[in-house]
C-alpha positions in Angstrom: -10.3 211.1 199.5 -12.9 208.4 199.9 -16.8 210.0 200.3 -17.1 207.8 203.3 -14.4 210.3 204.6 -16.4 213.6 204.0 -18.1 215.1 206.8 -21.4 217.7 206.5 -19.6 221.2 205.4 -16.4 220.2 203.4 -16.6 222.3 199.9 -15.8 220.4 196.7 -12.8 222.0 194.8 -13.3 219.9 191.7 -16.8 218.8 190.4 -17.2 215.4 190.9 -18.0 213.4 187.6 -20.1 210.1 187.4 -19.6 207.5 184.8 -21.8 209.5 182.1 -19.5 212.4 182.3 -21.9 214.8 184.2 -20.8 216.4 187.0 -23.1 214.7 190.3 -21.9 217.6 192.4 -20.7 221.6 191.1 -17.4 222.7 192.5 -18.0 225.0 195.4 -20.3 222.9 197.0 -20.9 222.7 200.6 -21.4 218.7 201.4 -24.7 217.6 203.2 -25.5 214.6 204.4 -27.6 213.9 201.5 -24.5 214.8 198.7 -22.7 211.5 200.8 -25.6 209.4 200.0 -25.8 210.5 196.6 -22.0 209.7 196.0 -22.1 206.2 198.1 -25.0 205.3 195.7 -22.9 206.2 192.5 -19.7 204.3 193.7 -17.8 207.7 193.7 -14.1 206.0 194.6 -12.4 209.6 195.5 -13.2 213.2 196.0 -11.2 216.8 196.0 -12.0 219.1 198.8 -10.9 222.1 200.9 -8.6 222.1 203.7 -11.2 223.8 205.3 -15.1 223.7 206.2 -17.2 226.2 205.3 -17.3 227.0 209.1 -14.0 228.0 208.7 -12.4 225.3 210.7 -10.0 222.7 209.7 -11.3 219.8 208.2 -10.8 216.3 209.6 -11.5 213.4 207.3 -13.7 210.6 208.4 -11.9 207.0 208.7 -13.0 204.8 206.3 -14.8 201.3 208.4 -16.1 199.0 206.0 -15.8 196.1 208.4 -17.7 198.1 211.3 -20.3 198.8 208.3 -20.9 195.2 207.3 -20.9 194.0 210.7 -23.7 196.5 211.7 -25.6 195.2 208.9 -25.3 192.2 210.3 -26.7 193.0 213.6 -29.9 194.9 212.2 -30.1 192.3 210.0 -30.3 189.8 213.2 -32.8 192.6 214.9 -34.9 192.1 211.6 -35.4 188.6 212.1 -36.4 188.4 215.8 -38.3 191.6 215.5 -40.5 189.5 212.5 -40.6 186.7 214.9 -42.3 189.1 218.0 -44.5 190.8 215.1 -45.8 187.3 213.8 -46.6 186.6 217.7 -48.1 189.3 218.4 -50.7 189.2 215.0 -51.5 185.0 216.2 -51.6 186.7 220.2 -54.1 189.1 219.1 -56.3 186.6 216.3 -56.5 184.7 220.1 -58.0 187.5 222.0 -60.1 188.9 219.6 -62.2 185.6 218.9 -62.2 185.3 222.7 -63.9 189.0 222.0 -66.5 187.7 219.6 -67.5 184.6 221.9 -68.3 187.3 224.8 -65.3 188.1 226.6 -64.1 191.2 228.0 -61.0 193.0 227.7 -58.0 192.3 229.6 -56.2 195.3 229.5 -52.9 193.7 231.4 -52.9 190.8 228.5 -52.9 193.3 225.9 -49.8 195.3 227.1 -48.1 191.9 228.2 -48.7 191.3 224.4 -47.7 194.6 222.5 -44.8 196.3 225.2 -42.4 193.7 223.5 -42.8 195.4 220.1 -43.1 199.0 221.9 -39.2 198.0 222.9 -38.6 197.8 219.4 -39.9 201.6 218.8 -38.0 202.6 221.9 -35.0 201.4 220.9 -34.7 200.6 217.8 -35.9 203.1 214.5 -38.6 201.0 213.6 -38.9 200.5 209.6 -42.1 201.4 208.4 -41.7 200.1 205.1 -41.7 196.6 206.6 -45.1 196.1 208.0 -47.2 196.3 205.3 -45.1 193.4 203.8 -46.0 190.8 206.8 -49.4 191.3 206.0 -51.7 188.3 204.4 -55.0 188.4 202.4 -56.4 185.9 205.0 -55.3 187.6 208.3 -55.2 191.1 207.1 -57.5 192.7 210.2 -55.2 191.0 212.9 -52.2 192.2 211.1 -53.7 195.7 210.7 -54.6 196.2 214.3 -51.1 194.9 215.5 -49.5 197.1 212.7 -50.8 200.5 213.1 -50.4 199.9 217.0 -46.5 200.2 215.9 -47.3 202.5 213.6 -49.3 204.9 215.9 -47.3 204.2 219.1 -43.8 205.5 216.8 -45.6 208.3 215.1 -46.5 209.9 219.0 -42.9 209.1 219.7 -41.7 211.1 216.9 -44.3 214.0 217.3 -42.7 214.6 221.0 -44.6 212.5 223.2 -42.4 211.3 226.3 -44.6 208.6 228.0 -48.3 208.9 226.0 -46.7 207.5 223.1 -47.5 204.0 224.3 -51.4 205.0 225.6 -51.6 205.8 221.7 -50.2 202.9 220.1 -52.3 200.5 222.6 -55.6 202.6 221.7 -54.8 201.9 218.3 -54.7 198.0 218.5 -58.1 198.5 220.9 -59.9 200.9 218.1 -61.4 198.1 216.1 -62.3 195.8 219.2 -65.7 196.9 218.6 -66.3 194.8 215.3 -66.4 191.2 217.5 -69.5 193.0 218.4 -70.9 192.9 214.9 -71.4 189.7 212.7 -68.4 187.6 211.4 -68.9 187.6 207.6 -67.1 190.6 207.4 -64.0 188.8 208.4 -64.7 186.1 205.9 -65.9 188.7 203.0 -63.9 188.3 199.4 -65.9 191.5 197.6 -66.1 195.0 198.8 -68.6 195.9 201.2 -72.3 197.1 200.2 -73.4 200.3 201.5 -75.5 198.7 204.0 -72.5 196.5 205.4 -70.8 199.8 205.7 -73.2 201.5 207.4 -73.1 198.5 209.7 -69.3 198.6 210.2 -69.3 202.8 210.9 -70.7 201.4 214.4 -67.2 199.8 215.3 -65.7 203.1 216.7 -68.8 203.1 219.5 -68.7 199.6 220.4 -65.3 199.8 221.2 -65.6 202.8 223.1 -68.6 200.9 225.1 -66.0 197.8 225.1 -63.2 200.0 227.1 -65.3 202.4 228.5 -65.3 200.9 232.5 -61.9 199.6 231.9 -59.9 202.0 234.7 -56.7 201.9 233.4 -57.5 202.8 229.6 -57.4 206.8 230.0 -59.6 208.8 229.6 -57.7 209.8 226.3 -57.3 206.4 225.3 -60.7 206.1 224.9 -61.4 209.0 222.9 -58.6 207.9 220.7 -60.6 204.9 220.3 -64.0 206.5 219.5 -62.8 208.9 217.2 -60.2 207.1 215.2 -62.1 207.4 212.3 -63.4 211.1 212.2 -61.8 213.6 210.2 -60.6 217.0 210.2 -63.5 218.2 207.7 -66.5 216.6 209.4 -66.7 213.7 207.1 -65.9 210.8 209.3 -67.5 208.8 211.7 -69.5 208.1 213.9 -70.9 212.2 214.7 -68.6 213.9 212.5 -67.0 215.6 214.9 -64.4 218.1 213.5 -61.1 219.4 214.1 -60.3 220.7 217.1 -63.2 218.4 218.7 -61.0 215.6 217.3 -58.3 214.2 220.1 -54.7 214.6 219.3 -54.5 210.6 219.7 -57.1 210.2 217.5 -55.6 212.1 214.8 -52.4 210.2 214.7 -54.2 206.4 214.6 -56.1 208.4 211.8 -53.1 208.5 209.5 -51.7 205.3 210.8 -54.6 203.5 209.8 -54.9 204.9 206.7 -51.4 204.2 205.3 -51.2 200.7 206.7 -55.3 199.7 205.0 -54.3 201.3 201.5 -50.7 199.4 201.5 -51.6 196.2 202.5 -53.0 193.3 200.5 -56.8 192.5 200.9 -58.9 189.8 200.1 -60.9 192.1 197.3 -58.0 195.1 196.6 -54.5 194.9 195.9 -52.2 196.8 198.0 -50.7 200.0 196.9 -47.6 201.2 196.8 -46.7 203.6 200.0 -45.4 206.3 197.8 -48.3 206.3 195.8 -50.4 206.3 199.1 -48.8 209.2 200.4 -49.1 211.2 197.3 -53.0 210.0 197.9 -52.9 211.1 201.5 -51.0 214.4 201.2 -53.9 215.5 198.5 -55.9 215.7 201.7 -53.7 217.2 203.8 -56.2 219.6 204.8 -59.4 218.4 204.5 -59.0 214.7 206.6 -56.0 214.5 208.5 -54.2 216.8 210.8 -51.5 218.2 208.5 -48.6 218.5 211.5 -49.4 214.7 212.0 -49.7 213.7 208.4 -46.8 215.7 207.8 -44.3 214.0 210.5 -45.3 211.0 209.4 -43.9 211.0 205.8 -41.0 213.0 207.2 -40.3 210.0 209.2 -40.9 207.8 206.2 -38.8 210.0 204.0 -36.3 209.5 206.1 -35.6 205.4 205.6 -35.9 206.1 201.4 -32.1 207.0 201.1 -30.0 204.3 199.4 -33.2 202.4 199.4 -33.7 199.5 196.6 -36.9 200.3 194.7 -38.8 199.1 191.6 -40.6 201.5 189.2 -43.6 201.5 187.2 -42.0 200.9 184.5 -40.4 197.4 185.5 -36.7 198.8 186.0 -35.0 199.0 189.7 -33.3 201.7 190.6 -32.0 203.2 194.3 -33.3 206.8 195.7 -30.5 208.9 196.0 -32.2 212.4 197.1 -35.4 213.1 198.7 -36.8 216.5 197.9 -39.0 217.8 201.2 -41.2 219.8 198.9 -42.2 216.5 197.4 -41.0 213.9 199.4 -43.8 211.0 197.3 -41.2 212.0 194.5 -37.7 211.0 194.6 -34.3 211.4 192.8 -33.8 207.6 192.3 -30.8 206.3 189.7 -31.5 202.8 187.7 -29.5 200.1 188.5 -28.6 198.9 185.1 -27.3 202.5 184.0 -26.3 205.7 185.3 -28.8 207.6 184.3 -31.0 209.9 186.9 -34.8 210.2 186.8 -36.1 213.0 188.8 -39.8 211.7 189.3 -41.2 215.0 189.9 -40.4 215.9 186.4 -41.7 212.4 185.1 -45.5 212.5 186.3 -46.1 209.6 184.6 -43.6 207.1 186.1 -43.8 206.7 190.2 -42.1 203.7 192.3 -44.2 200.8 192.0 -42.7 199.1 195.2 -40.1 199.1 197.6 -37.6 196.1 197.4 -36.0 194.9 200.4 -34.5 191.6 199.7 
């Protein structure tokens, strides 16, 4: 039968054999969801298996619905375009408010929810690609983009770690964390070199200006605000601005922490080029215990992981290839097969070749 037909828990009877005369898959093997993206990814045309499951029960193949497939492509194609549209809106909305900001205004806590909830809709309903926002991002607008992105960013991350309302108190503390730096002078915004150790001392004081910025606002919580304080501490007692540690670190905090992170090291600045995210996570996951909260940081690529299936990459060493397993043990290393060939590289074995970029076009 066809692999779009198999189902988790129907058991191969034959191994199944790709084009270099390997077998993909032993015989005996219970299917996972992961064995039916491998095969879909190595145009696998027909597969033996058991009458029965493993459970026991009688198996009952999947119909094949290539039409229904194509046309939901379509549609999250169309939910692509408008949610680019809203994103693009919301980074010009924001540019807006912040310069109003720097000129002396105050915060207008309604505006800012009239302008993010739209894109919150999107996390609601829609599983948000993370891969995406990185990609919208410009040299010249980079910290407009940044603050709109790991809003979405944060705000999805608390939906996926279980929270049922708070999710969107994190994701608008994390557009308000860096409304403190209209408080300090603009040639940071305008800077084409890396900052001098005295322009970074200046730019630790962000986290306390915008605390002072939000702090007699009555509808940003209470942990809204400490989100917005301490988005830059870290579990170790390195960050800023006291150092705090730990468990004196907010839980909201924590996940802006890693949102801010990934999006700043992926994105492409005026003085740095952007990285790729699975070389950033690799980067990240090295300090899984000393700066981030690991539960957090760990989610977080779970939920990345968890868009890499089938996805178009390109590697270091120029050739494209699709991932076709995701090990959770190393998650910032891939199965992936090249496009040109059939043949497998499993990254984790190959230290010295990682994927460069992910290729969505």
């Amino acid at each position: 039968m066809h692999p779009q037909q198999l189902i988790p828990g129907c058991i191969v009877t034959k191994p199944i054999i790709g084009k270099t005369k390997h077998p993909i898959i032993d015989k005996n093997t219970v299917i996972t969801e992961e064995h039916i993206h491998v095969l879909k990814h190595f145009n696998i045309d027909s597969v033996e298996v058991s009458e029965k499951l493993a459970s026991g029960s009688l198996f009952t193949p999947e119909k094949v619905i290539d039409a229904e497939h194509d046309s939901r492509n379509n549609v999250q194609g169309n939910s692509r375009d408008s949610f680019e549209t809203l994103y693009l809106n919301a980074v010009s909305g924001y540019k807006a408010m912040f310069q109003k900001w720097q000129g002396g205004s105050s915060i207008d806590i309604y505006q800012v929810r009239k302008l993010m909830m739209p894109l919150f809709d999107y996390v609601k309903n829609i599983n948000l690609d993370l891969f995406l926002l990185h990609k919208f991002a410009s040299k010249e607008d980079y910290f407009y983009h940044h603050g709109v992105s790991i809003a979405l960013l944060s705000a999805h991350l608390a939906k996926k770690l279980g929270y049922q309302k708070d999710w969107v108190q994190v994701g608008l503390a994390a557009i308000l964390a860096d409304c403190g730096m209209a408080k300090l002078s603009e040639n940071w915004l305008m800077k084409e070199s890396r900052l001098t150790i005295a322009e970074y001392e200046e730019i630790k004081k962000h986290p306390t200006l915008s605390y002072r910025m939000v702090e007699d606002i009555p509808y940003v919580t209470k942990e809204m605000k400490l989100a917005i304080l301490q988005h830059h501490e870290r579990i170790d007692g390195s960050g800023y601005p006291i150092g705090a540690k730990d468990e004196k670190i907010h839980p909201f905090a924590k996940i802006i922490a890693v949102s801010d992170t990934y999006h700043a090291m992926t994105s492409e600045r005026v003085y740095r080029r952007k990285q790729s995210p699975f070389k950033v996570m690799e980067e990240m996951l090295k300090l899984k215990y000393q700066k981030f909260d690991y539960s957090v940081l760990q989610k977080f690529i779970d939920t990345l992981m968890n868009y890499t299936i089938g996805t178009r990459v390109m590697l270091s060493t120029g050739k494209e290839a699709y991932v076709i397993f995701v090990d959770s043990n190393q998650p910032t290393r891939p199965m992936v097969r090249l496009m040109d060939s059939d043949e497998i590289i499993k990254l984790d074995e190959k230290q010295a070749i990682f994927i460069e970029n992910i290729i969505t076009e």
